[in-house]
BAPANU-465232 format. One record per residue (C-alpha): residue in one letter; x, y, z. Coordinates in steps of 0.2 Angstrom, whole numbers, padded with zeros to 4 digits, always signed. Each point is the difference from the previous one (the first is absolute). Example, Ala and Ser with C-alpha at 12.3 -4.5 7.8 and 13.67 -1.06 7.14 Angstrom:
A+0062-0022+0039
S+0006+0017-0003
// end
This chain:
X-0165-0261-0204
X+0019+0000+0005
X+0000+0019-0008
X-0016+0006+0010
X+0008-0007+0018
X+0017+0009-0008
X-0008+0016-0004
X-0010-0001+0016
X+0018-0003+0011
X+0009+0014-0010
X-0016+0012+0004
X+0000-0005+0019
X+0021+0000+0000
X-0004+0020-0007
X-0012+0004+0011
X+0008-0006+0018
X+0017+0007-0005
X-0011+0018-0002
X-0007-0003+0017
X+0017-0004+0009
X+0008+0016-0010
X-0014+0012+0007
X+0002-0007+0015
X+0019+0005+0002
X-0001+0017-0005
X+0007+0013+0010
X-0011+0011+0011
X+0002+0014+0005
X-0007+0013+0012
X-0003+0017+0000
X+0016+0009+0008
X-0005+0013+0015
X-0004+0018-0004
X+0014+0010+0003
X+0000+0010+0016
X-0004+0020-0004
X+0015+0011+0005
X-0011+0011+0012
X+0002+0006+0019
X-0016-0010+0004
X+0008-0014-0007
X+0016-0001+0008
X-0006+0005+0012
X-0009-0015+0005
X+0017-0007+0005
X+0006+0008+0013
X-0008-0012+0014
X+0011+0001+0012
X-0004+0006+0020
X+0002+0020-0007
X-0014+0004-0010
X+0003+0010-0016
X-0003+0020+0000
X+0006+0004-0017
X+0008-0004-0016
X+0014+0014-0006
X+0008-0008-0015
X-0001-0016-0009
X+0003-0008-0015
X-0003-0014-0012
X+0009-0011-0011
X-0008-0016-0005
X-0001-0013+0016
X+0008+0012+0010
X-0001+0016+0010
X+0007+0012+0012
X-0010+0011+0014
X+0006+0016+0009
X-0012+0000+0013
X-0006+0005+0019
X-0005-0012+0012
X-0006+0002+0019
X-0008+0013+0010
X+0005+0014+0008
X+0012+0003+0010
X+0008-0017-0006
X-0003+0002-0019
X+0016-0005-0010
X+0004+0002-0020
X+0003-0018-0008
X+0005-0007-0019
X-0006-0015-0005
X+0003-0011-0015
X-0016-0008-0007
X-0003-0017-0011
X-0015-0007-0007
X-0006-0016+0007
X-0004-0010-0011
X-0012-0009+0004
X-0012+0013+0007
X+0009+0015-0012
X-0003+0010+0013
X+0017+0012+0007
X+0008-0006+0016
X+0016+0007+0007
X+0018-0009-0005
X+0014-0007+0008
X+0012+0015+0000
X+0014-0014+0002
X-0007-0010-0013
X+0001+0012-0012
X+0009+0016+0003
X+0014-0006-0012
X+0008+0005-0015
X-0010-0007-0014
X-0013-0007+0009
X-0013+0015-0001
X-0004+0011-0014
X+0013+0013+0002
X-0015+0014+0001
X-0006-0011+0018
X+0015-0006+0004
X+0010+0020+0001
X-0017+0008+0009
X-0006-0015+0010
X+0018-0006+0006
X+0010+0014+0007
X-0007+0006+0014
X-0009-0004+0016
// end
C-alpha cells in the first residue's frame, strides 16, 4: 500500500510541476508589420496645419526615413525635409525629432546625409 500512495505522489509531484512549467513559458506576440516605404505611407504623417501637396524624394532604411516634400497652397506653399521613424506600436511612419536624431551615428548614414542637411 506504502508503494501505490508513493507512486501515486511521484505521479502527481510530475504532473503539477508540468503544469507550473507550462504555465511560465514565455509568450510572445506577433511583432508589427513593417511600415511600406511609399509616398502614401509617409505620407500619412505629415499632420501638421499645412496639408501635404507632394512627395519629391524619400527613402527608406529600416525604422527610419527621410521626405523631400511640398506642403501648403499656393501662394504660401514651402519646400520641407523631414526625418521619419516607425512607431512602434502602430507601425505606421510619423515624422521625427530633427533634434532627436539628426546626429552623427544616430540615423542610418543613407537618412541621416538626405534627411538632415537642409531645411
Amino acid at each position: 500500500m506504502v508503494k501505490i500512495a508513493s507512486a501515486i505522489a511521484a505521479v502527481a509531484l510530475i504532473i503539477v510541476t508540468g503544469l507550473a512549467a507550462g504555465a511560465a513559458r514565455a509568450t510572445s506576440s506577433t511583432p508589427p508589420r513593417a511600415a511600406p516605404c511609399t509616398t502614401s505611407a509617409l505620407g500619412d504623417a505629415f499632420t501638421g496645419a499645412l496639408a501635404l501637396r507632394s512627395i519629391q524624394a524619400w527613402g527608406c532604411v529600416g525604422d527610419y526615413a527621410y521626405a523631400w516634400a511640398t506642403v501648403g497652397t499656393e501662394p504660401n506653399e514651402i519646400g520641407v525635409t523631414e526625418v521619419l521613424q516607425v512607431d512602434p506600436t502602430t507601425a505606421q511612419w510619423v515624422i521625427a525629432p530633427r533634434l532627436t536624431f539628426c546626429r552623427p551615428g544616430v540615423l542610418p548614414d543613407f537618412i541621416y546625409r538626405r534627411g538632415c542637411f537642409s531645411n
